[in-house]
Backbone as a ProteinNet text record, in pm:
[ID]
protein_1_A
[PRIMARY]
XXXXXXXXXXXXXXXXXXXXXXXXXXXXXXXXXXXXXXXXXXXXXXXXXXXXXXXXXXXXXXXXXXXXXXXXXXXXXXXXXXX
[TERTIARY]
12295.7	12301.5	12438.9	12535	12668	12701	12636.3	12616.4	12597.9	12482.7	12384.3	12493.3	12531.7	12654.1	12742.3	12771.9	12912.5	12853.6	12762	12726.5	12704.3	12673.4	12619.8	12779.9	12847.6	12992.2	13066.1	13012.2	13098	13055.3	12876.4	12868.8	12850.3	12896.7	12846.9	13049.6	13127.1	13280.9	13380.8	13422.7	13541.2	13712.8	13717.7	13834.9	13911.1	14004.6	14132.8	14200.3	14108.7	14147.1	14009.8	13901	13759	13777.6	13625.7	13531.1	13561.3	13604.5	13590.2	13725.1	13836.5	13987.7	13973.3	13872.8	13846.1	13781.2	13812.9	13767.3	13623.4	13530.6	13442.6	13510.6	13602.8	13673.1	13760.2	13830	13903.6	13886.2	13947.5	13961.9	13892.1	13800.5	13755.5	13845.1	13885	13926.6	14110.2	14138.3	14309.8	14270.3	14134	14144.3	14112.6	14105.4	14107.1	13990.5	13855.3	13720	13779.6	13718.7	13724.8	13584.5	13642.6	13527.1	13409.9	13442.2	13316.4	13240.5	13280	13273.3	13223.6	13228.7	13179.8	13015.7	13005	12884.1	12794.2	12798.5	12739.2	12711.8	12830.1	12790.7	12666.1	12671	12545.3	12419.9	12446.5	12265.8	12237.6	12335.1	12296.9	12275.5	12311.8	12258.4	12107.7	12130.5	11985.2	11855.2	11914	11780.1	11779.7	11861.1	11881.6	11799.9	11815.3	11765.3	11642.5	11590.2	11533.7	11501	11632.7	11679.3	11718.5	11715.2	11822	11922.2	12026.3	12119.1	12092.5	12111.2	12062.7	12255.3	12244.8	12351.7	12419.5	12448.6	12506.1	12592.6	12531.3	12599.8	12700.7	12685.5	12739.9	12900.3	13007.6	13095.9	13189.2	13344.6	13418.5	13399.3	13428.2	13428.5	13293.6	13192.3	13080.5	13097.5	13134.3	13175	13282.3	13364.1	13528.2	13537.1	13410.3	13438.6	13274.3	13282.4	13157.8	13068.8	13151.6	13133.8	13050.3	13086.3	13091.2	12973.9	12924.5	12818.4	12669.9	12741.4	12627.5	12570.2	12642.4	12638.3	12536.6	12565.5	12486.9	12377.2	12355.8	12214.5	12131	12202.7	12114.9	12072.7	12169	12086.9	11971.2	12009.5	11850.3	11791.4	11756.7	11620.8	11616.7	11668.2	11634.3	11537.1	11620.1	11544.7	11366.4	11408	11295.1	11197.8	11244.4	11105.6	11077.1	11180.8	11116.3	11118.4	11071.3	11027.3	10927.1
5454.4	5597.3	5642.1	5543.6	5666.5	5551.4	5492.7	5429.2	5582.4	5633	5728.9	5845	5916.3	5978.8	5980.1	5878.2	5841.7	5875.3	5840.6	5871.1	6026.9	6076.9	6242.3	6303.9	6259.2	6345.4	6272.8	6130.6	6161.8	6255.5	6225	6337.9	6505.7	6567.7	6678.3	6719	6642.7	6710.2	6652.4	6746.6	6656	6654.4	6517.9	6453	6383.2	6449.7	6418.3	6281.7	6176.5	6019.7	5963.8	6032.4	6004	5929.3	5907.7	5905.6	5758.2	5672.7	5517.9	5457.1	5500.4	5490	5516.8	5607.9	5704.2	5589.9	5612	5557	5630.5	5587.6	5678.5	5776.9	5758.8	5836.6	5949.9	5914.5	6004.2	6217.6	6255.5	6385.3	6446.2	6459.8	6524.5	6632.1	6732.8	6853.9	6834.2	6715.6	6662.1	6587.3	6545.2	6497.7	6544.4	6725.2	6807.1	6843.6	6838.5	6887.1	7058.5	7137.2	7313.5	7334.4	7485.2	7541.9	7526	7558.7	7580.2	7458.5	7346.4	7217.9	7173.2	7257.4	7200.3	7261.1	7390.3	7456.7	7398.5	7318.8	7207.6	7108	7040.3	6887.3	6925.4	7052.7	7089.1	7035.4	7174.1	7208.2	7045.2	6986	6831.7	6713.4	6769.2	6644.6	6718.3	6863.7	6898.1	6850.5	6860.7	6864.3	6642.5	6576.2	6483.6	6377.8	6434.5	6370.9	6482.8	6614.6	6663	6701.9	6793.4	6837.4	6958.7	7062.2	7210.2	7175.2	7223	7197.7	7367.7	7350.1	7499	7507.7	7662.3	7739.7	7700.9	7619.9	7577.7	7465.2	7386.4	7309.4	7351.4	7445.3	7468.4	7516	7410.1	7399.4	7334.4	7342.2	7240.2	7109.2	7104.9	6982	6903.5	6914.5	6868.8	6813.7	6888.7	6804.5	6750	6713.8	6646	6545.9	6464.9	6317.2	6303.8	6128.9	6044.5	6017.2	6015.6	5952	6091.2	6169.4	6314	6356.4	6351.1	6402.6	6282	6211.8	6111.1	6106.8	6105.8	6152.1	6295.2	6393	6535.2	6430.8	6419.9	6371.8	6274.4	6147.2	6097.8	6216	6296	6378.7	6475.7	6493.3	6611.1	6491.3	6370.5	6299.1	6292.7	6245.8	6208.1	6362.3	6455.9	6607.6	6623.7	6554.3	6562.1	6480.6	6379.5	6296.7	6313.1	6315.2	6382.1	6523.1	6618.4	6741.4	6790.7
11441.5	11426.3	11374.7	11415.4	11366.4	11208.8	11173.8	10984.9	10957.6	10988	10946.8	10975.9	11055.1	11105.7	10992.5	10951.8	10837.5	10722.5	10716.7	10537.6	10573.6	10654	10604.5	10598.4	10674	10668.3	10556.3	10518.4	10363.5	10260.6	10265.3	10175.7	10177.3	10253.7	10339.5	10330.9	10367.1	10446.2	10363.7	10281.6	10205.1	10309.1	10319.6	10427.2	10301.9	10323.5	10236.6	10210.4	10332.2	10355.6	10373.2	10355.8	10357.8	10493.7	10525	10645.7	10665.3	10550.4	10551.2	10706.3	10694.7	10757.6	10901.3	10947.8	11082.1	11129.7	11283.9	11405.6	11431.4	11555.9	11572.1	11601.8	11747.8	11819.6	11743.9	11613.7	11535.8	11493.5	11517.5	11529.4	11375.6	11364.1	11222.4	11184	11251.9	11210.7	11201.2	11246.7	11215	11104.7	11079.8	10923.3	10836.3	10873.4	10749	10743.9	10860.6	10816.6	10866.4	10800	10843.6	10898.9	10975.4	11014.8	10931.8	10818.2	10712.3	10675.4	10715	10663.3	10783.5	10912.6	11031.9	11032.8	10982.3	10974.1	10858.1	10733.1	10652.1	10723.9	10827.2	10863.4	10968.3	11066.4	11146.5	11075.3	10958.8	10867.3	10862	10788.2	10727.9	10851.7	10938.5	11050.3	11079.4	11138	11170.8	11076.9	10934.7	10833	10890	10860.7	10861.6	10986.1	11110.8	11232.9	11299.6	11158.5	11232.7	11404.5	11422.8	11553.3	11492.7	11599	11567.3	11710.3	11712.8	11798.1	11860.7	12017.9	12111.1	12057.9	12103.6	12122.3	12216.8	12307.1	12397	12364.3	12236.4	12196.2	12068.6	12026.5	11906.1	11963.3	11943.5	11934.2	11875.6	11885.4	11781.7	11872.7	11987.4	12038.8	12007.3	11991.7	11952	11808.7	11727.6	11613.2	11582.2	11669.1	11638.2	11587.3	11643.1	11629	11602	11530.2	11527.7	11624.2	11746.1	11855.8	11950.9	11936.4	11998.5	11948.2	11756.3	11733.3	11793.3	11777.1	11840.6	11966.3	12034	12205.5	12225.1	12147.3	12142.7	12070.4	11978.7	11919.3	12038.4	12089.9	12192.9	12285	12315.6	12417.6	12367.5	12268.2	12234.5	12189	12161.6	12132.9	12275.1	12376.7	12538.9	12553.6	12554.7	12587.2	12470.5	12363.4	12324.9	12352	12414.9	12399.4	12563.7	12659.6	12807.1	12816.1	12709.8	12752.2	12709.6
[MASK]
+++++++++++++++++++++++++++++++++++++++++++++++++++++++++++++++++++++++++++++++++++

């Protein structure tokens, strides 16, 4: 899942040292992703893993990292498939 993760934020977030150099753990928004660039990588994961993310999740910390968007995604497939 976070292969899949990496390719949408290369092509989706232009990072000034690209997506290749970053850790999972690495700070997206110290590597130059913006707000605006955080609201694309959403649409493009949602259309992508077919999920909408609730309002509860929509934050920066949710998208900081590789590791971070992945973690939210296991949990809404867990919520989806036990609800």
């Amino acid at each position: 899942m976070k292969a899949r993760i990496r390719e949408i934020i290369a092509r989706t977030v232009e990072l000034p040292g690209g997506i290749d150099g970053l850790s999972d753990t690495s700070d997206l928004y110290e590597a130059g992703m913006t707000s605006f660039a955080s609201v694309q990588l959403m649409l493009a994961l949602e259309e992508a893993f077919d999920i909408e993310f609730p309002e509860r999740m929509l934050n920066r910390r949710l998208f900081s990292s590789v590791s971070s968007i992945a973690a939210a995604l296991d949990e809404l497939s867990t919520e989806h498939v036990g609800g």
